[in-house]
C-alpha positions in Angstrom: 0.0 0.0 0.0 1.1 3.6 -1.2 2.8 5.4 1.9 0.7 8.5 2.4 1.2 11.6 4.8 -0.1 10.9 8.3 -1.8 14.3 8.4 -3.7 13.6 5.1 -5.1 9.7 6.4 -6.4 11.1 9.3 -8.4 13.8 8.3 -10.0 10.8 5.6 -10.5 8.2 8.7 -11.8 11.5 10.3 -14.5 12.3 7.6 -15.2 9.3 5.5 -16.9 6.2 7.0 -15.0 4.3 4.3 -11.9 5.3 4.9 -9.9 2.2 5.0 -11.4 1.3 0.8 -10.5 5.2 -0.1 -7.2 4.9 1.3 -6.4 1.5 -0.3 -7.8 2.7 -3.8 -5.1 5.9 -4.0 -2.5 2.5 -4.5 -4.3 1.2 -7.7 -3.3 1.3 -10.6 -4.8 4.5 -12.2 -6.9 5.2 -15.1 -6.0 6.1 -18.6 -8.6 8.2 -20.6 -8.9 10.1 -23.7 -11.0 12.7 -26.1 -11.5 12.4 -29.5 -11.6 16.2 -31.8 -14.5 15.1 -33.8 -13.3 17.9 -36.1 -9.8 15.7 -37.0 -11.4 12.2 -37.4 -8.8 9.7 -37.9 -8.0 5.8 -37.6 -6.4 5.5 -34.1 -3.4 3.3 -33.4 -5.2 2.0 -30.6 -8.4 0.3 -29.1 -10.8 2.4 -27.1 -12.7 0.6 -24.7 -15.7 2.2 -22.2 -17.0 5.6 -23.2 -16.7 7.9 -20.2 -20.1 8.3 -18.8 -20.4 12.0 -18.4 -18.1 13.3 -21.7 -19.6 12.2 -25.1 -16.7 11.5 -27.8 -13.8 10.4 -24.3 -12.9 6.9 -24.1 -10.9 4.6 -21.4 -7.9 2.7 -22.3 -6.4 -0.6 -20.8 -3.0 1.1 -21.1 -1.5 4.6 -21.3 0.0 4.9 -25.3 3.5 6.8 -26.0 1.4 9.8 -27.3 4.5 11.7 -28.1 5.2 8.9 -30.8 1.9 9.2 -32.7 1.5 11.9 -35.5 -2.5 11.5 -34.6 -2.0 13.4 -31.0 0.3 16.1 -32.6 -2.4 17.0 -35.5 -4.8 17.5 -33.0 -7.1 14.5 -33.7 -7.0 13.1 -30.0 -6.3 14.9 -26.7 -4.7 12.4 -23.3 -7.1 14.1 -20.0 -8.4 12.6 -16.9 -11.8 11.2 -16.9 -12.8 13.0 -14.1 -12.0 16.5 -14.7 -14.0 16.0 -18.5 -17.4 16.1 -15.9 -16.8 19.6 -17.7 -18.6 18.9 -20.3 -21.6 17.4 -18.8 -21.7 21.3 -16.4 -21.2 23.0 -20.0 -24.2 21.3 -21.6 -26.1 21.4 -18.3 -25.8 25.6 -19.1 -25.3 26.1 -22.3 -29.8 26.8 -23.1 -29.1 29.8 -20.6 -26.3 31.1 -22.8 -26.1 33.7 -25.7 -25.8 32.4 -28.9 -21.6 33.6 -29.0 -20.7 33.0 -25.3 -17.0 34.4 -24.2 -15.6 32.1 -22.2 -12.5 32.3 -20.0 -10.8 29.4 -18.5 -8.5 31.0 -16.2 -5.7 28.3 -14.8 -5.6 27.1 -18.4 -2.1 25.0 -18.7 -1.6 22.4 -20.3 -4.9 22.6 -21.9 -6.9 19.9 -21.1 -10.2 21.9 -19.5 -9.4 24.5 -22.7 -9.5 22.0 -25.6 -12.6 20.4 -23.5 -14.5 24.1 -23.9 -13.4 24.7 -27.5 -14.9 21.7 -28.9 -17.8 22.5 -26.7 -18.3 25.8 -28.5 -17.1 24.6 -31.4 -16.1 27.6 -33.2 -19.0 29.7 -31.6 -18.1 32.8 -28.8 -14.7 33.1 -27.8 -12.6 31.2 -25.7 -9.7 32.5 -23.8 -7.3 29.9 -22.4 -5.2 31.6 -19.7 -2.2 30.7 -18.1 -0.1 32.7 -15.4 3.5 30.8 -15.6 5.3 32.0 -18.8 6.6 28.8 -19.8 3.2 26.9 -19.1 1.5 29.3 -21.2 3.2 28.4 -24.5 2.4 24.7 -23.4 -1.1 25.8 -23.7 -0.5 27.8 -26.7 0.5 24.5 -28.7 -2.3 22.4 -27.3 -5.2 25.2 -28.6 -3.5 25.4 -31.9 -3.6 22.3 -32.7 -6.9 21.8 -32.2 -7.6 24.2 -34.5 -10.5 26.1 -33.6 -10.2 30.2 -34.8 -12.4 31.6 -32.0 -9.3 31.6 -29.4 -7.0 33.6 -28.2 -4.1 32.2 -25.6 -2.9 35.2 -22.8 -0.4 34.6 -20.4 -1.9 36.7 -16.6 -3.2 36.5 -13.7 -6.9 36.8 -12.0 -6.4 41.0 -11.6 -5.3 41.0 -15.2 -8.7 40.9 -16.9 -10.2 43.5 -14.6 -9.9 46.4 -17.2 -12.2 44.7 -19.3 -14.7 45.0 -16.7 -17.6 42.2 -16.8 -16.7 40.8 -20.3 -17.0 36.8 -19.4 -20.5 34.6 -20.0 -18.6 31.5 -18.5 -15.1 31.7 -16.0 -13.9 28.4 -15.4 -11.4 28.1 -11.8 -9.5 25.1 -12.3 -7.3 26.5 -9.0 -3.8 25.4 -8.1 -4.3 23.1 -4.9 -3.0 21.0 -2.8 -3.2 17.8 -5.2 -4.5 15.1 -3.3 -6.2 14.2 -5.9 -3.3 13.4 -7.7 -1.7 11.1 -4.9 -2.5 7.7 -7.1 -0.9 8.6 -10.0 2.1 11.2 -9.1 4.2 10.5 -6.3 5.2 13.8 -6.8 2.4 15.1 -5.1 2.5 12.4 -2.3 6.1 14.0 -1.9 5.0 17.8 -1.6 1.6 18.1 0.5 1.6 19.2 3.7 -1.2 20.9 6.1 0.6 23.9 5.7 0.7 24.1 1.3 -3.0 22.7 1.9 -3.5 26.1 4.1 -1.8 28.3 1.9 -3.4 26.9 -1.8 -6.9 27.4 0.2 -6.0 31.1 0.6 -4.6 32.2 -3.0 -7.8 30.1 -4.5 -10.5 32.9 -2.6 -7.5 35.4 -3.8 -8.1 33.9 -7.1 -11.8 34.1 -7.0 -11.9 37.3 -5.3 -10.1 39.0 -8.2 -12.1 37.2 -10.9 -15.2 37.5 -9.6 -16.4 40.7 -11.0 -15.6 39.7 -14.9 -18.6 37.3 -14.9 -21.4 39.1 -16.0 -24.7 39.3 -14.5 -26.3 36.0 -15.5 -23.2 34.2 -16.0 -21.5 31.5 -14.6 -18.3 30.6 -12.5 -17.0 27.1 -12.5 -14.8 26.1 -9.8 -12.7 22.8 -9.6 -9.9 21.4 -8.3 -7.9 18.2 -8.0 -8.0 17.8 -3.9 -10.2 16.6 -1.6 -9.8 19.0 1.1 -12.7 20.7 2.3 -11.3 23.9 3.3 -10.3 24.0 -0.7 -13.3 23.0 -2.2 -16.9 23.2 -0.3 -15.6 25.9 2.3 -14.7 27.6 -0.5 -17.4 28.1 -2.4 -19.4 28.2 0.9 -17.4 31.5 1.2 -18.3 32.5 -2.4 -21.9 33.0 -1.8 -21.2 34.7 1.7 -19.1 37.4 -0.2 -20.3 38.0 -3.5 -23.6 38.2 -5.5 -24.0 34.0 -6.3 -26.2 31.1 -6.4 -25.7 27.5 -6.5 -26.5 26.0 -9.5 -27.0 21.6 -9.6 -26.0 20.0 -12.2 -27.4 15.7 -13.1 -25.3 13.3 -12.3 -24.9 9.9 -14.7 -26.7 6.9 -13.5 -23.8 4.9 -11.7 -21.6 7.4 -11.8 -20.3 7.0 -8.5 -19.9 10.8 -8.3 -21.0 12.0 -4.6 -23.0 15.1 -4.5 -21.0 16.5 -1.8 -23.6 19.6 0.0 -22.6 22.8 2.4 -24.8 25.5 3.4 -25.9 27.1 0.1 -25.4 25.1 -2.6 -23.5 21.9 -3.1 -20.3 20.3 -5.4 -19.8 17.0 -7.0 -16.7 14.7 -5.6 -14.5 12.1 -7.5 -13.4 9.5 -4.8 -10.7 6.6 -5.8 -12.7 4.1 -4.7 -16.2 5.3 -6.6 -15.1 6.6 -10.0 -13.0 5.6 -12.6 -10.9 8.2 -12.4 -8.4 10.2 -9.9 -9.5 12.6 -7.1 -11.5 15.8 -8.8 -13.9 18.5 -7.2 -16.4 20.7 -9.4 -19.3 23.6 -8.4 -21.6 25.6 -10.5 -22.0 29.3 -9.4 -24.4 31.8 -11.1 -24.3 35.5 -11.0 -27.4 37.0 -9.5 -26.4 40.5 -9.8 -23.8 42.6 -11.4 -22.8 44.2 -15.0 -22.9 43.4 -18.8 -20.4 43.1 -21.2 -19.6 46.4 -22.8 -16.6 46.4 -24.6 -13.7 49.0 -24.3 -12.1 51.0 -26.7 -10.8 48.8 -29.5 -7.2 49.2 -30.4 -5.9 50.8 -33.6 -5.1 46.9 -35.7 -3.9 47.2 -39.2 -6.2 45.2 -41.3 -5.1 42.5 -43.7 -6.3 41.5 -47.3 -8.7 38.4 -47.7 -6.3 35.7 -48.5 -7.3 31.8 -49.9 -5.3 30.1 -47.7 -8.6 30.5 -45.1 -11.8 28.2 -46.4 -15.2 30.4 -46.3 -12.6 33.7 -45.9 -15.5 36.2 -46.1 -16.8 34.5 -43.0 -13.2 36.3 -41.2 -12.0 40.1 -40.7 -7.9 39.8 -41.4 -5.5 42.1 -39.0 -1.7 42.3 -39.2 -0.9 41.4 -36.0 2.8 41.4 -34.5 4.0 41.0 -37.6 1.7 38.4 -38.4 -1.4 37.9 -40.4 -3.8 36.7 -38.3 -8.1 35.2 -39.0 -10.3 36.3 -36.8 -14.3 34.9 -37.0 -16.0 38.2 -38.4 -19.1 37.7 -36.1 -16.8 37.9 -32.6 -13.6 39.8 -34.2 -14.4 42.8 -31.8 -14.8 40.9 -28.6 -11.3 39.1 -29.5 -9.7 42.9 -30.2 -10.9 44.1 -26.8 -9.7 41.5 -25.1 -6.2 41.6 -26.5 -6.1 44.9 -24.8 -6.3 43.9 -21.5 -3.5 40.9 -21.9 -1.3 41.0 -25.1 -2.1 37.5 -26.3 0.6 34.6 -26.8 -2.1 34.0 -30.2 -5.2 35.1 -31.2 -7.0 33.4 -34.2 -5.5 31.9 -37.1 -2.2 33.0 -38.1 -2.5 32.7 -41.4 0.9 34.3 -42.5 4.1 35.7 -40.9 6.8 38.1 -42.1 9.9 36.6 -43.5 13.2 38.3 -45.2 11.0 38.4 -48.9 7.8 38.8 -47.4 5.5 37.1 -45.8 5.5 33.3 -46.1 2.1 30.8 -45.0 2.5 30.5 -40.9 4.6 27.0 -39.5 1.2 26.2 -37.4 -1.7 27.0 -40.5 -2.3 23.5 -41.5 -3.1 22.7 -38.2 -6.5 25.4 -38.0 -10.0 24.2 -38.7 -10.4 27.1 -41.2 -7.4 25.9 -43.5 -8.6 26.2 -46.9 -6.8 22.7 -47.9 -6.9 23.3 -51.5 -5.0 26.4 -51.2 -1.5 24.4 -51.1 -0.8 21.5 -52.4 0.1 18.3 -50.0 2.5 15.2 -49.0 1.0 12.0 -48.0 3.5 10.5 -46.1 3.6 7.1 -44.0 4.3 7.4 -40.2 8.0 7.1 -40.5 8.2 10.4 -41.9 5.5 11.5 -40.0 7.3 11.3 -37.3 10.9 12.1 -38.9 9.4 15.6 -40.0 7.8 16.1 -36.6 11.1 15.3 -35.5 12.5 18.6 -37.4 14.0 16.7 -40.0 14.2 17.7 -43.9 12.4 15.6 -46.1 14.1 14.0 -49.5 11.8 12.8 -51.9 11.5 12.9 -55.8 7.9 13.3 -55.8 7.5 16.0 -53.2 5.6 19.5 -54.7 8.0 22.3 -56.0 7.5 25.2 -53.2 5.5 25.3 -50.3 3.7 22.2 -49.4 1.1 20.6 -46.4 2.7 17.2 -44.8 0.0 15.1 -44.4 -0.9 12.1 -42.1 -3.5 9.5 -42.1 -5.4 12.4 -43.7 -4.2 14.3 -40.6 -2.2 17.6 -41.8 0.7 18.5 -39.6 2.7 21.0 -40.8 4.7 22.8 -43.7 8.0 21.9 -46.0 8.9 24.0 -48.4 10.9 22.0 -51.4 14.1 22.9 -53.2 14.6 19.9 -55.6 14.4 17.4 -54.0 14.9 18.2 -50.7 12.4 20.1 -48.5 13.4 22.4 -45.6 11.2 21.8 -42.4 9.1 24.7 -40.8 7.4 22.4 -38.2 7.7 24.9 -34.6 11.0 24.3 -33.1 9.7 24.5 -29.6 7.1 21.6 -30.9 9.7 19.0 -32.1 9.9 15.9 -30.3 13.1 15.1 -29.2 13.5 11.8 -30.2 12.2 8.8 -32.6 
């Protein structure tokens, strides 16, 4: 049996009548899970066995695949996350009647991007999403994971909580996945196991309501705040939120649970949260609530900054359905319908990406962006392509140049099990690589 902190088994004997079965399940083996992009559908090098109760389109596996050596995860066709933590989905289509037609959506502790591909394909290309992640290095983490998902509505800023308060009440939906105490985590990352303490349990209880408190007035009246975290400590979750409704204008909102779930509808005075125990659910430990705004402002939007805008291009499929901007030097897509919410955002947090970047400026110009391919609104028929098997699949995600007689003269689309991945660009017969640097895997 797992050797867990003293501190952390008694407060479990303490408060579950099942202790000793909790305890024991934390030394399992732990559960592997995936979600499909039914934008990128594509024959999967593995089998996928249960579907996961509460997310349409996620799957269990017996075992945990070597996603870094399958060109199907880096096109954006699958995405690894914990079964658990995708009860998002079931909360986003428990609200979604009560939302406007283009929600704006924030998901504020967004890295590595599991919770922020999850609300993307939810919206699927409708609102805004912005994935946000304070720790610099994270944030480009999440920057790859949105991109190649491919959805245009998006824009990836790298802040904290205080950050977004220029913008005033601007946000339909803010998901909270807080930094905690991770004793959620303890089956599957001794890591975790190694860290906690009652005093980081104190402290990540704190900077949560400090979180909360400073994000707590971009909701707008009528909108929602989704909390969650991967602990089981009280004074993180249900004392929390318990302290929500105390302090600001909010209402509990329930959501359904699945039919043999196992999830535990876990109440406190106001309002309750659903639990994730080891020993009820496949999956590891996970907390989520539902909070409602019952008073407040609406979204108007601030003074849009002066953006150069771009010429229509073909690269972009259905391109009248975009406004173009020249961006940091970039060429960038946005959807025409939300282009103006995306701009006012970006002045609040200078976005890590917004849109589609559609092309970037080069020494003679500007050339197609490295990460195009990858974007739902591709126009695939506006460059030509490489099939290639998953050798050199994974050679040119790799960074190395391809050498082939029958590779297209110029700029050309490597594609995949009808999965497109990146760019080459051919001189003879050899083709010079433009797949991200900072994406390359690092070994075959």
């Amino acid at each position: 049996m797992k050797k867990l902190p003293a501190e952390f088994e008694q407060r479990i004997r303490q408060t579950h009548a099942d202790a000793e079965a909790f305890l024991a399940a934390i030394s399992n083996e732990p559960f592997y899970s995936v979600r499909l992009n039914a934008r990128k559908p594509s024959q999967l090098p593995f089998d996928l066995t249960d579907e996961v109760k509460w997310c349409k389109g996620a799957y269990y596996l017996s075992t945990r695949p070597n996603y870094t050596q399958m060109p199907e995860f880096h096109a954006g066709a699958l995405y690894p996350q914990e079964a658990s933590s995708m009860f998002l989905r079931t909360v986003l289509n428990t609200i979604e009647a009560q939302l406007p037609s283009q929600p704006v959506v924030l998901d504020l502790c967004a890295a590595p991007g599991g919770k922020s591909t999850l609300a993307a394909q939810f919206l699927d290309g409708r609102g805004v999403l912005v994935a946000n992640e304070y720790v610099r290095s994270r944030a480009w983490i999440l920057a790859e994971n949105v991109a190649k998902q491919g959805y245009a509505n998006t824009i990836v800023t790298n802040g904290d909580a205080a950050s977004f308060a220029p913008l005033g009440a601007m946000f339909d939906v803010v998901l909270i996945d807080a930094p905690c105490s991770g004793e959620g985590m303890f089956r599957k990352d001794d890591v975790a196991v190694s860290e906690w303490t009652p005093a980081n349990a104190d402290m990540c209880a704190q900077r949560q309501r400090e979180i909360i408190a400073n994000i707590a007035d971009s909701v707008v009246d009528g909108g929602y705040l989704v909390y969650s975290t991967c602990t089981f400590n009280p004074a993180e979750n249900e004392d929390n939120m318990q302290w929500l409704l105390e302090n600001y204008d909010f209402e509990n909102v329930s959501i359904p649970l699945p039919d043999d779930s196992g999830i535990f509808r876990l109440t406190f005075d106001g309002g309750e949260g659903y639990a994730f125990y080891p020993h009820k659910v496949r999956g590891e430990g996970f907390f989520i609530c539902v909070m409602r705004k019952t008073s407040g402002r609406m979204r108007k939007l601030p003074k849009l900054p002066k953006t150069q805008k771009g010429q229509p291009t073909d690269f972009i499929t259905n391109k009248d359905n975009y406004n173009f901007y020249t961006i940091d030097n970039k060429q960038v897509a946005l959807p025409a319908s939300v282009s103006d919410i995306m701009l006012a955002i970006s002045t609040a947090l200078r976005p890590l990406r917004i849109g589609v970047e559609v092309c970037e400026e080069s020494r003679k110009g500007y050339a197609p962006a490295a990460t195009l391919p990858l974007s739902l609104a591709f126009n695939r028929k506006s460059l030509p392509t490489f099939t290639v098997d998953k050798e050199t699949a994974l050679k040119f995600l790799h960074g190395d140049a391809l050498t082939s007689a029958d590779m297209p003269n110029s700029w050309f689309v490597v594609e995949y099990n009808d999965l497109t991945l990146g760019l080459c660009k051919s001189v003879g017969a050899r083709a010079n690589n433009y797949y991200p640097k900072e994406w390359r895997i690092r070994s075959l």
